[in-house]
C-alpha positions in Angstrom: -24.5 -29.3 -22.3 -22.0 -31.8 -22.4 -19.2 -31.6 -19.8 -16.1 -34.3 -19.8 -14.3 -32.5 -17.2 -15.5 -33.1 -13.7 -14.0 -33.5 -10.1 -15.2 -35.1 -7.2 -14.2 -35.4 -3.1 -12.0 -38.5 -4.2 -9.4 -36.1 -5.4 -9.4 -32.4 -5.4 -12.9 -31.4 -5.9 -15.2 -30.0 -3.3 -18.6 -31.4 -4.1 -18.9 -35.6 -3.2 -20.4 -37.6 -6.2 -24.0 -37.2 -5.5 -23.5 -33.4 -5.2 -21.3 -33.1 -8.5 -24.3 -35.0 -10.2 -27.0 -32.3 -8.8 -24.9 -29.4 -9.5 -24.3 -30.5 -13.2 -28.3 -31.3 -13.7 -28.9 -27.7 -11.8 -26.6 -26.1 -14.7 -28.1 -27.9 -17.6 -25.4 -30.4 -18.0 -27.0 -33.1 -20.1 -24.0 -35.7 -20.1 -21.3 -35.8 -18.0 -17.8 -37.5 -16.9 -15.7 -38.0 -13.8 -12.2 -37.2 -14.0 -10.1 -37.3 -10.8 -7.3 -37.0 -10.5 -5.4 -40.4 -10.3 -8.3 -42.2 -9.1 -11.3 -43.6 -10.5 -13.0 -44.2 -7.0 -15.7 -41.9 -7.3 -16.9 -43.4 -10.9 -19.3 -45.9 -9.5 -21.2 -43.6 -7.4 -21.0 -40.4 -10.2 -22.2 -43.5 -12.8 -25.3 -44.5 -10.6 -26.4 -40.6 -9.8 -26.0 -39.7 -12.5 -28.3 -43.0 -14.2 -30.6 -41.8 -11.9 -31.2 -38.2 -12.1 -31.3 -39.1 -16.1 -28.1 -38.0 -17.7 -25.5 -39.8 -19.8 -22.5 -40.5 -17.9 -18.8 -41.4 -19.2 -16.1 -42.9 -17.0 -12.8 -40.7 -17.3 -9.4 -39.9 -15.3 -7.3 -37.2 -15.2 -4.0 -38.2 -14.4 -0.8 -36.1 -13.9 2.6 -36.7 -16.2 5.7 -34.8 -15.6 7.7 -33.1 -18.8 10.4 -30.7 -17.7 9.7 -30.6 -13.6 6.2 -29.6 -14.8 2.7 -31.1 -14.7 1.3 -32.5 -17.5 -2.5 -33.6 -17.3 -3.8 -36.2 -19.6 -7.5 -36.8 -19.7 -8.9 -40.5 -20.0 -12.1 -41.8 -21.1 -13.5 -44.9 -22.1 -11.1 -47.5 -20.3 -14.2 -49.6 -18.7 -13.0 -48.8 -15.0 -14.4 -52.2 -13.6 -11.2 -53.4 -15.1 -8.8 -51.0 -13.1 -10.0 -52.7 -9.9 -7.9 -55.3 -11.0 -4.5 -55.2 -9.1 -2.7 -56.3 -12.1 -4.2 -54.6 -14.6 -1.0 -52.2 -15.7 -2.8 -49.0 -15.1 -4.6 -50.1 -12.2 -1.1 -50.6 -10.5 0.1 -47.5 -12.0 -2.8 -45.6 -10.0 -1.4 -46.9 -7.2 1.8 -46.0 -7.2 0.7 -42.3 -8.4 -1.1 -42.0 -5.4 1.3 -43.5 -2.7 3.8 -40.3 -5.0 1.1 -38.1 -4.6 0.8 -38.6 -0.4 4.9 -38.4 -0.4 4.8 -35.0 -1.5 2.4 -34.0 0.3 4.3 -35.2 3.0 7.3 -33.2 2.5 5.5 -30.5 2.1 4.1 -30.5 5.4 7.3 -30.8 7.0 8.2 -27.8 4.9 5.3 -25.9 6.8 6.3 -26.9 10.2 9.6 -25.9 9.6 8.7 -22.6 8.2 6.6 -22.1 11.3 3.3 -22.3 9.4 2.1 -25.7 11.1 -1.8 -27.3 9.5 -4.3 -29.4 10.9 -3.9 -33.0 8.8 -6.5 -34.9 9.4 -7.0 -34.8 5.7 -4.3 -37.1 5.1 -5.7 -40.1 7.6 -6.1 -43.4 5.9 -4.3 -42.8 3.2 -0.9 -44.5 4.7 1.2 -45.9 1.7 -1.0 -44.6 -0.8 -3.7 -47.8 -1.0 -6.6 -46.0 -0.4 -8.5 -45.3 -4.1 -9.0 -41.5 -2.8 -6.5 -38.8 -4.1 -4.4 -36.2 -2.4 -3.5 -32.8 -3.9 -2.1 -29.1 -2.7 -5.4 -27.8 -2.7 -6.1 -30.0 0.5 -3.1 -28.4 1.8 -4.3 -24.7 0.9 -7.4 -25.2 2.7 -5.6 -26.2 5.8 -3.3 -23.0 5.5 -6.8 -20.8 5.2 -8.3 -22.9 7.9 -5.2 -22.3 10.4 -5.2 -18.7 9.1 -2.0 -18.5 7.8 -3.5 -17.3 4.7 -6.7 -14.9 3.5 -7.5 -17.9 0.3 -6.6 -20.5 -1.5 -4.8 -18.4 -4.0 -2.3 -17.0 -1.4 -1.5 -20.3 -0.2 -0.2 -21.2 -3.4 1.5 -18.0 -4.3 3.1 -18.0 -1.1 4.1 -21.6 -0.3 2.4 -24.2 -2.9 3.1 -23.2 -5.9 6.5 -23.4 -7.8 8.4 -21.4 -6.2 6.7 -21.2 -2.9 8.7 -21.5 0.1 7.1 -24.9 0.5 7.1 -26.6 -2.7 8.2 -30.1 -3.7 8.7 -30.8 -7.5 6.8 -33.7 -8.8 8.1 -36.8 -10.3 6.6 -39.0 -12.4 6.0 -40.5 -15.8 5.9 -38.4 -19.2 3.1 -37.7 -21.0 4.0 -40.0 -23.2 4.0 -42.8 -21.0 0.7 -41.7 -19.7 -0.8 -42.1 -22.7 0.1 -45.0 -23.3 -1.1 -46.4 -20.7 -3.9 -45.1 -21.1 -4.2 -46.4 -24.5 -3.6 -49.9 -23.5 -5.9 -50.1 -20.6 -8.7 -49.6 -24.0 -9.4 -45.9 -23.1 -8.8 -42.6 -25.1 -6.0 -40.3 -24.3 -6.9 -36.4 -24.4 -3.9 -33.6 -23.9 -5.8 -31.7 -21.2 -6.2 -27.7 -21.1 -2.7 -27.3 -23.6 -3.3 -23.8 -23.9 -2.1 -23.3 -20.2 1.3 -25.0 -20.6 2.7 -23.6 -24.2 3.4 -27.1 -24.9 2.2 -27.9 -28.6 5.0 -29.0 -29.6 4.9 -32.0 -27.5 1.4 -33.3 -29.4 3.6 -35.3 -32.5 5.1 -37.0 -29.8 1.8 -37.8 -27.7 0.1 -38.7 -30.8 2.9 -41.6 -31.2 2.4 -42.7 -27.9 -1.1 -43.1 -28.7 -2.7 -39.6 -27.7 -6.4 -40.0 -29.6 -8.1 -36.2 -28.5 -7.0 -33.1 -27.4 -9.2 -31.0 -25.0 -10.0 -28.4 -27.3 -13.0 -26.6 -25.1 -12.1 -25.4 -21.4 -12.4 -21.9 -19.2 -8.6 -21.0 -20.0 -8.9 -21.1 -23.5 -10.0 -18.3 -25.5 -11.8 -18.1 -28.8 -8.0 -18.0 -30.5 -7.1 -21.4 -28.6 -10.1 -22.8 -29.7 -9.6 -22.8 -32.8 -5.7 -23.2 -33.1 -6.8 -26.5 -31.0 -9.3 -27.5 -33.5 -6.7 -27.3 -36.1 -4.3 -29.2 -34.4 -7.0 -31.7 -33.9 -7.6 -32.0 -37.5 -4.2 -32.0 -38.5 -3.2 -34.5 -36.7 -6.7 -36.8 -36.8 -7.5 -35.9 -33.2 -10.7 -35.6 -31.7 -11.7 -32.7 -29.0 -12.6 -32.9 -25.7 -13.6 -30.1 -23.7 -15.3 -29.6 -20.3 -15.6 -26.9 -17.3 -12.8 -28.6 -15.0 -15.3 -28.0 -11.6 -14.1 -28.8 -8.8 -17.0 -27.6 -6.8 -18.5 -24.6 -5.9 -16.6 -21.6 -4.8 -13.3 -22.6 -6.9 -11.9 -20.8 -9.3 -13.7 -22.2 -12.1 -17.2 -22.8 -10.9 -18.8 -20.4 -13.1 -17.8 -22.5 -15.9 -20.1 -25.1 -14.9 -22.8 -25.0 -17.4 -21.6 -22.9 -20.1 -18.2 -24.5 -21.2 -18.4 -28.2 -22.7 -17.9 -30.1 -25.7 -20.3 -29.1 -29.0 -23.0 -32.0 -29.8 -21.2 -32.7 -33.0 -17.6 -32.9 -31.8 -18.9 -35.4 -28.5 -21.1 -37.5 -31.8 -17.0 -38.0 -33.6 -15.4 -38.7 -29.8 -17.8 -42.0 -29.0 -17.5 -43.3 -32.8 -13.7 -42.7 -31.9 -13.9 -44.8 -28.7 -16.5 -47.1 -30.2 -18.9 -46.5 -27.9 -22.5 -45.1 -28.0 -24.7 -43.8 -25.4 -26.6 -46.5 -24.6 -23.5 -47.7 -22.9 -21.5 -45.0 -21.6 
């Protein structure tokens, strides 16, 4: 099983790297990539488990664009993140600033809570001050501190109720377009993927991506049926695209855990993604 689609404690995932590496070996996962959102802080650690527990291992982000006051998620693979440790290395400093955006909201969605009268424990948010830490915020933090104060039953009623868009505490994002984002991600030397595009209704924003430098589109994940599959593939094709695809876990007990081991990338499509990047196993 091959699984490009992975989350760790550095953003919103639940399992820390050396857990994510056991729980993809337990499921039969074969090769496997980190993609956090924002951050690339837990690729060292994922790399070396992963070395050693035998599997294949390719360094990837996930990071979050904005088209129409909505998120937009492109996947990154291939960059070489040694080099986005460099603080001028353009998506490096990017990163940064997504993250310092990323604690803002979060932010002003706390002081939506309090004022709602729904006040959270947020110890999650120490150390992060200005956004230089390499870890990454996100809601789902902030849902788990509405269930732990027990405002809420689960994580899905904190976000109907006051996450989501259109909760009583929600904060649009801002941020860079999609096509921006790949770009960047284009220049740091990576691949761009359109992640999970069956979710947004947004196809017709791929000719556009595809001139900014979009190189795959995530063709494989748990909300896309047998029909997006294979609309995806043709897009793919049409547009000289290779698929990604992966089980977007973010640990266990979330609401796509059960994907973890039985939605991934086909042997054949991951053998045309590395001759894409130019890279080979040896030296994922």
């Amino acid at each position: 099983m091959i699984d490009l689609h992975l989350h760790t404690t550095a953003s919103d995932g639940r399992s820390t790297p050396e857990a994510l590496v056991r729980e993809a070996a337990d499921a039969g996962v074969t090769t496997m990539a980190v993609t956090d959102h924002d951050t690339v802080a837990a690729v060292p650690a994922v790399r070396a488990a992963a070395r050693a527990a035998g599997l294949e291992f390719v360094a990837g982000i996930e990071i979050t664009a904005v088209h129409g006051a909505r998120d937009v998620h492109m996947l990154g693979y291939f960059f070489g993140a040694d080099a986005l440790d460099r603080g001028a290395d353009e998506l490096s400093s990017f990163l940064v600033e997504q993250r310092a955006d990323r604690r803002r909201r979060l932010v002003e969605m706390i002081d939506r809570l309090t004022s709602l009268g729904v006040p959270i424990a947020t110890d999650f948010m120490d150390g992060e001050e200005g956004g230089r830490s390499h870890r990454s915020l996100g809601r789902p933090l902030l849902a788990q501190a509405l269930v732990d104060a027990g405002h809420v039953r689960n994580l899905r009623q904190a976000f109907d109720e006051y996450l989501a868009d259109g909760g009583a505490a929600f904060v649009p994002r801002r941020g860079a377009s999609p096509g921006e984002v790949a770009g960047l991600i284009a220049r740091a030397g990576g691949l761009a993927s359109f992640a999970h595009p069956g979710r947004l209704g947004l196809d017709g924003l791929v000719p556009t991506l595809v001139e900014a430098g979009l190189g795959g589109l995530e063709v494989f994940h748990p909300d896309h049926d047998d029909e997006d599959v294979e609309r995806y593939r043709a897009m793919a094709a049409e547009y000289g695209l290779v698929a990604t695809g992966g089980s977007d876990y973010h640990g266990p007990d979330t609401a796509r855990a059960a994907a973890l081991g039985r939605v991934g990338l086909p042997a054949d499509e991951f053998a045309r993604l590395i001759a894409r990047a130019g890279a080979t196993p040896s030296r994922l």
